[in-house]
N, C-alpha and C positions, 0 to 999 in steps of 0.2 A: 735607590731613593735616598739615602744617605750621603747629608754632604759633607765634604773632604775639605777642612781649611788647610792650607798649607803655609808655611810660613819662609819666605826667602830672605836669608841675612846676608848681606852684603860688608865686607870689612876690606877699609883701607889698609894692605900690609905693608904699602910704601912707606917712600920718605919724603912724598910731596901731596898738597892738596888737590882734593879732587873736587871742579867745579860741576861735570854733569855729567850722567848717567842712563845710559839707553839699556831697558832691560825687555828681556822677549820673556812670556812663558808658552811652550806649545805643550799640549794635552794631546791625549788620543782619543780622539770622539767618537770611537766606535763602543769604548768602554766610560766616561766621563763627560759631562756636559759643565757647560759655566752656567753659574747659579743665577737666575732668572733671568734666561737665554733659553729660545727654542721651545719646542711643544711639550716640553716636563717643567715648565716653570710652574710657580705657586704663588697662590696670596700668601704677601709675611715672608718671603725668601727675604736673606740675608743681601746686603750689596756683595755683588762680585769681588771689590776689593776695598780695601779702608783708603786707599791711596787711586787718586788721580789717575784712569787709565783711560785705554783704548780699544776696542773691540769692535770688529765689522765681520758678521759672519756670512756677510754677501761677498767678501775678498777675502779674507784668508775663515773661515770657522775653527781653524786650531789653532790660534794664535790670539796672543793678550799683550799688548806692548804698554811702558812706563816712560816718561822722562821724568827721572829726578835729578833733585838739586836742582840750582839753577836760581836768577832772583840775589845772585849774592851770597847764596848758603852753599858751605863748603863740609865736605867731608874728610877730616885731619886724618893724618897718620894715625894710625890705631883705632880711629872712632868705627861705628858700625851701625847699618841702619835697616828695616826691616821692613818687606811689604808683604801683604797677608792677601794670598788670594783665594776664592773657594769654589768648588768643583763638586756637581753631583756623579754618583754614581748610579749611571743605569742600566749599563750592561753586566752579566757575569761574567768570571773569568775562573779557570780552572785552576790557579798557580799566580803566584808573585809575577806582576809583569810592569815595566815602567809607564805611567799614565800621565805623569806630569816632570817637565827640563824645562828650566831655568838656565838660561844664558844671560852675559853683558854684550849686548853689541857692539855699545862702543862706552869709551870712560875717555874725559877729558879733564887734563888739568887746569887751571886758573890764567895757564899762554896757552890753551886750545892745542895741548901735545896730546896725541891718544895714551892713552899708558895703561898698559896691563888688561887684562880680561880672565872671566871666570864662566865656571858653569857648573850645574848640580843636577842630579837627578834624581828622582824619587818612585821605588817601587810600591805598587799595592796591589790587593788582593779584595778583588770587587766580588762579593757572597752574592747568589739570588733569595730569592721571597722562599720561604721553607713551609711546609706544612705539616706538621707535626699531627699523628693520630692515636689514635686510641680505640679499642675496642672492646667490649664487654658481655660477659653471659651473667644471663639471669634464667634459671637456675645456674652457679659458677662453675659446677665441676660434673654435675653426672643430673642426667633426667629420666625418667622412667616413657620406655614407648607409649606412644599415645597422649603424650602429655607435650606443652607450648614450651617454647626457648624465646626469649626476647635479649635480641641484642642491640647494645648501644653504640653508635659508630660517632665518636666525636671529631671533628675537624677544625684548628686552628690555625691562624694568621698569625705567625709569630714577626714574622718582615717586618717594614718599614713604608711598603705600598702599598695600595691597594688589588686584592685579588679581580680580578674580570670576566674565569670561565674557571669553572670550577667540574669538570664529569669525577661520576661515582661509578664506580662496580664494585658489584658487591657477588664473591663465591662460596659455593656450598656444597654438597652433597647428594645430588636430587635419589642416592640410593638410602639416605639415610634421613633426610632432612623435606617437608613439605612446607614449601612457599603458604602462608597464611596473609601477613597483609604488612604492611609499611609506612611510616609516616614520615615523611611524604612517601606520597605513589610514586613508583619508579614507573619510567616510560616504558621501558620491556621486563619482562618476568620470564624469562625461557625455563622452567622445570625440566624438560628435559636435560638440557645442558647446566643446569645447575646455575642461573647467572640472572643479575637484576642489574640493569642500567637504569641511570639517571645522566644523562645528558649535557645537563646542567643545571647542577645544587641551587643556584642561584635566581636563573630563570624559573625554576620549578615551586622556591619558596619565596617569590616576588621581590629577589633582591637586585640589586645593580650590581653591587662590591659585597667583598668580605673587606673590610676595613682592616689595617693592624690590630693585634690583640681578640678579633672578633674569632667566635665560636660557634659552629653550626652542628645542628643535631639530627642525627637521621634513627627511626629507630627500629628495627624488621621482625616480627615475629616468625619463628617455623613451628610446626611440626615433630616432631620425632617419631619415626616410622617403624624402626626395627633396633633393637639391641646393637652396637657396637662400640670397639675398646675403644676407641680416641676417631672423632670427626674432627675437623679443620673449617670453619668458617675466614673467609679473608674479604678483605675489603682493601680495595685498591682505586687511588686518586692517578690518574696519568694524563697527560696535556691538557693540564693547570695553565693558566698565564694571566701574568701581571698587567699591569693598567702599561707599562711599559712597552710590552710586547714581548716579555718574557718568557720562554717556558719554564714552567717551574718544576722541579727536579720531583720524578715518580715517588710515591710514599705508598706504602701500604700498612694494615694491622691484622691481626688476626688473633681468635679465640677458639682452645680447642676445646672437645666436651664430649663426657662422656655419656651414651645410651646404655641404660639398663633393660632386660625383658620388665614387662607386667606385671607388679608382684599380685600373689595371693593370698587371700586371708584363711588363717588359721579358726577351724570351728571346734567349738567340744561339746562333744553331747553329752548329753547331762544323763545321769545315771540316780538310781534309788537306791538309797542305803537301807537295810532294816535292821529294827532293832532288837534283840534278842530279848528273850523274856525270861525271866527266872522260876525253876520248876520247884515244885508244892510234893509235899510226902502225900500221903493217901489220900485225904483230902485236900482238894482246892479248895482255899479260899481266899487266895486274893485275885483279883481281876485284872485281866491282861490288858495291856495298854497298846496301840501298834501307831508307829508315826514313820512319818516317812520323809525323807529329802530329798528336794533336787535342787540342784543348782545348774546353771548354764550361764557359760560366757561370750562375748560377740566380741572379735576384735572389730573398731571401726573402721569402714573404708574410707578413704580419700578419693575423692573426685571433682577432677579441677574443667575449670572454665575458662577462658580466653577471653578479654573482656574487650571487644571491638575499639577501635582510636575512635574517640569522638570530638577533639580536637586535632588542631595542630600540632601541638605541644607532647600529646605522648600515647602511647601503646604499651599497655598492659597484660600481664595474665597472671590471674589472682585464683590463690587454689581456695577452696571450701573444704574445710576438714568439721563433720559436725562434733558439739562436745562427746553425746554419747549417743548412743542407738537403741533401740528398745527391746529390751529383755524378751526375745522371742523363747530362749529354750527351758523358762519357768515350768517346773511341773505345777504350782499352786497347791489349792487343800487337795484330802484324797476325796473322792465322788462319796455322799453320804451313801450310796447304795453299796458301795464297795464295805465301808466300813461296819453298815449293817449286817451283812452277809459274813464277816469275818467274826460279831461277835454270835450270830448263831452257831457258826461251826464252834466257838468255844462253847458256849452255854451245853452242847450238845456232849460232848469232851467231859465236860464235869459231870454230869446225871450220866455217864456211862462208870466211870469211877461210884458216883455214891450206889452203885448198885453193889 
């Protein structure tokens, strides 16, 4: 999609003027097109050349011819002159290869003698439409089984055309990983084989084109089934193609992550301290006091939720951690019947002594 100006100088190295000049350029049009020519033209294309040409692509299509000079205008010894012609690119190519020659067919002097001829060539290197990706976990590095993985798969048009067929797959682990949901829905969900197609990104999110610079968002929730050191999610773009008829070179991304087991929460039971009493010579007379403690701790649990897509725009899973949990291992006061019964046994204890 990119167009290629080129620029041909032509220099009198003689010692006579030159009255006219017949100039060819041929292109390879399996890889370049002349700039608003043929079925890649554009509103706003640049003219083909700033100079006066010819072009019939019902008799030759690789071919652009020139007369200049001519009318009296002479090109001296030394002088030099310059026509700029411009060419799209619409094929790829793997390597440097010549796309555009530049020859004189003929050069005549001011007595109509031919004199001298030149020619040049110019190699280039035609790039395709590229699609750059990207992929993301959310939790980033490790998730506990039982709990959601939301992953972000970005896809951009970094080229210069517009994109036209865009398929997704997207891989996983159906021993590690449970398919949950997608936004967009993909047209297949195979679990067993661990695989989500989308057919076409584009058809699917009511586009035409990915335009240059544009960015499309897919985003998949799973599952996590069982503890393991490192899963591999991947996402892979393959026959891509351009508004050209291009195919656009395979891309993939991929994010790995870790499964942890289940964890469990830590309980402590709460226990009774007593407290010692201090002992009396022959007679008692001070009065025993008895208290008692408990204390108990709850670690809180987390327990997360998956928060369904309810747009187009996004797919969530948001955990609930509450702040704190309610003090279940409270011993509280002691039972007043407990307390009475302890201070009988004392009262009993002392009238055994004042005997």
């Amino acid at each position: 999609g990119q167009i290629l100006e080129f620029t041909i100088r032509i220099t009198n190295t003689g010692s006579v003027q030159i009255a006219s000049i017949d100039l060819e350029d041929r292109f390879v049009g399996s890889i370049v097109e002349p700039v608003g020519y043929g079925s890649h033209a554009e509103l706003g294309d640049p003219p083909l050349s700033d100079t006066a040409y010819t072009y019939n692509a019902s008799i030759n299509p690789e071919l652009i011819t020139w007369s200049l000079l001519g009318d009296g205008v002479l090109l001296d010894p030394g002088e030099s002159l310059a026509v700029i012609v411009r060419l799209r690119a619409v094929h790829p190519t793997e390597d440097l290869q010549v796309v555009n020659r530049a020859e004189i067919a003929r050069a005549l002097d001011i007595e109509e003698n031919e004199v001298g001829a030149g020619n040049a060539s110019v190699p280039a290197l035609s790039t395709g439409a590229t699609l750059p990706m990207t992929k993301s976990a959310n939790p980033a590095s490790s998730v506990s089984a039982g709990m959601p993985i939301t992953y972000t798969i970005l896809i951009t048009n970094d080229g210069l055309i517009d994109i036209v067929s865009l398929p997704l797959h997207d891989i996983f682990d159906p021993n590690a990983l449970r398919f949950a949901s997608a936004n967009p829905k993909p047209d297949q969900a195979n679990q067993a084989s661990g695989e989500l197609t989308w057919n076409d990104l584009l058809a699917t999110t009511g586009r035409s084109v990915l335009a240059p610079g544009e960015t499309i968002r897919v985003l998949t929730v799973y599952t996590a089934t069982r503890d393991i050191a490192e899963t591999v999610n991947r996402a892979e773009v393959v026959g891509a193609q351009d508004s050209y008829g291009n195919d656009v070179q395979p891309r993939q991304a991929q994010a790995p992550i870790r499964i942890v087991g289940p964890s469990s929460d830590a309980v402590i039971v709460p226990t009774a301290t007593p407290t010692r009493f201090p002992t009396a010579g022959p007679r008692l007379t001070a009065i025993a006091e008895l208290t008692a403690t408990a204390q108990a701790q709850a670690t809180p649990t987390a327990e997360a939720t998956a928060a369904a897509p309810t747009t187009a725009a996004a797919v969530t899973a948001t955990v609930v951690v509450p702040a704190t949990l309610p003090n279940t291992g409270s011993g509280g006061d002691l039972s007043p019947l407990l307390v009475l019964i302890i201070a009988i046994s004392l009262l009993g204890s002392a009238l055994v002594l004042r005997r």
